[in-house]
C-alpha positions, 0 to 999 in steps of 0.5 A, a space after each residue: 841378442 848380445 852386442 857381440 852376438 849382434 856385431 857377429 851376425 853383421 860381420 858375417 853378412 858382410 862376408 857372405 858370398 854374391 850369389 853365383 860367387 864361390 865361398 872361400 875357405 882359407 885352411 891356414 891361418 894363426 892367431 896372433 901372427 907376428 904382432 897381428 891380433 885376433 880382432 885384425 885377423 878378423 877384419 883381414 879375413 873379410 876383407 879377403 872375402 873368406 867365409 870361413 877359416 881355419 886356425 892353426 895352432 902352434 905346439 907350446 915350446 914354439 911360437 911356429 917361429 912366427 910368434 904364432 898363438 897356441 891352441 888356447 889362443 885359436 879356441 878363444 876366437 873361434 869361441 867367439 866367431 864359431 861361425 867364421 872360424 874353425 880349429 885345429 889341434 897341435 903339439 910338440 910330437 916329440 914329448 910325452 904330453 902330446 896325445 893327452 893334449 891332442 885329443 884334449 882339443 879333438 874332443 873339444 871339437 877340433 877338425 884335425 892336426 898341425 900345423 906339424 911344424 918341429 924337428 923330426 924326420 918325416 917318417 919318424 915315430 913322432 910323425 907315426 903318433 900324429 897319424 895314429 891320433 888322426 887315423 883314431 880322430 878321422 881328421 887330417 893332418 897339415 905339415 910344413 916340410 922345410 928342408 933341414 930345419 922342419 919335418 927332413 927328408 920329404 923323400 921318406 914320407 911315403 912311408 907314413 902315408 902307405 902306413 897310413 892310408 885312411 889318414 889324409 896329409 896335407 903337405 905345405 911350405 918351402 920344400 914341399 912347392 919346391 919339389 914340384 920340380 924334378 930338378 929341384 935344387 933342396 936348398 932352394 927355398 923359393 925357387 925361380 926357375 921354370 918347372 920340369 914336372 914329376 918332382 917328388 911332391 908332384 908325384 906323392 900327389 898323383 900316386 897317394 890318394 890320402 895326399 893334399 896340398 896347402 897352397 898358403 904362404 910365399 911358397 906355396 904363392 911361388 909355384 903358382 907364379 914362378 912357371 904360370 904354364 906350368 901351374 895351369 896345367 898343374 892345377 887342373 891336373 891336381 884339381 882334386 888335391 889342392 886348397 887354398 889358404 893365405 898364411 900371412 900375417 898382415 892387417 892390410 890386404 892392401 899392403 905388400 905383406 899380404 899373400 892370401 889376396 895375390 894368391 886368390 888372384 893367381 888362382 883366378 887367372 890361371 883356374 878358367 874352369 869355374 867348377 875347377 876353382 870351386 873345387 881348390 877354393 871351398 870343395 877340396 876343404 869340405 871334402 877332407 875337413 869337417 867344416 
């Protein structure tokens, strides 16, 4: 056994789950990540306790404005960790290479597409090309919706996903949480307010079967904390949709940057129902990802 191979297999046992405990799959981190390099990335995700992570490429013109590696990047670390880490693919959708580059590294053996981060609309051409590559892939699709600046006018998307059916969409960020609330306000990016249901996400869940949602990020870290009696009933009532993930880019858990560990920790609280948060911690991933 190599060094590497040897220091690999210890990192691994160190991550494996007590038993009884639920083993965690974070489907939403980059590598490097505003400064964090790979070998961090690493350490940060056994000290969260996750078993196994997804990587998320940026396109090659963007950086997912976080100076976020692209799919070269992703694979070097998987290369070397292909136990504990697993890749997806991603491209500008808006630029002629982005089929030959997609499915360069969905033959390699990347497990889906995103995150779709770039400014199209949300049921234009561009977005119909990932679903088309991913309906051909059978893999799922993972997209930031942020009002004006990523993926516009989330009130459209249902276009895409009755076009779509058999393509699972995984729906992340500021608009997307924002609108679990019928009242939300778009340009409300990280809003505080108690939570009326039936907003437009809410409804895309309970009304398509190929739509999920990536509780990553301060976003999506905000919908759980802005209303807890809300977000309880919400998690149970979605239970079948929802996935972790962390999205932040610190080195220390034990810091202020961190959001994978305080969302860990939300979910806790507000999940009682043990086979409920298997489903949003480990389940729901393994259900629609081949991981």
């Amino acid at each position: 056994m190599t060094r590497r191979a040897f220091l690999s297999s210890l990192a691994l046992a160190a991550a494996a789950p007590a038993q009884g405990a639920i083993p965690i799959i974070d489907i939403h981190q980059h590598t490097p990540y505003s400064g964090r390099t790979a070998d961090q990335l690493v350490q940060h995700q056994l000290d969260m306790g996750v078993s196994k992570t997804v990587l998320l490429p940026a396109g090659r013109l963007y950086g997912l404005a976080a100076g976020a590696g692209g799919n070269e990047a992703v694979w070097a670390l998987r290369d070397r960790y292909p136990e504990r880490f697993v890749c997806f693919a991603n491209e500008l959708p808006n630029i002629p290479e982005a089929k030959t580059v997609l499915e360069k590294y969905l033959k390699k053996g990347a497990i889906g597409i995103g995150e779709q981060k770039f400014g199209v609309e949300s049921d234009s051409k561009h977005i119909e090309l990932i679903a088309s590559i991913a309906k051909e892939w059978d893999v799922p699709v993972l997209l930031h919706f942020q009002h004006e600046t990523y993926n516009f006018h989330l009130e459209n998307f249902h276009k895409i996903l009755e076009k779509f059916p058999t393509v699972n969409f995984i729906g992340h960020a500021q608009t997307w949480w924002g609108y679990i609330d019928k009242n939300h306000v778009p340009t409300d990016l990280y809003p505080k307010t108690p939570v009326t249901p039936g907003g437009l996400s809410d409804r895309y869940l309970s009304d398509y079967p190929n739509m999920y949602g990536d509780l990553s990020a301060g976003s999506g870290r905000n919908s759980l904390a802005r209303d807890e009696a809300h977000a309880a009933e919400f998690l149970v009532r979605h239970q079948d949709k929802l996935l972790y993930g962390s999205d932040c880019s610190d080195a220390d858990v034990n810091g202020d940057k961190c959001i994978g560990l305080p969302t860990q920790k939300i979910l806790r609280k507000l999940v009682t129902d043990q086979s409920i948060l298997q489903k949003i911690f480990h389940d729901n991933a393994k259900k629609i990802m081949k991981v």
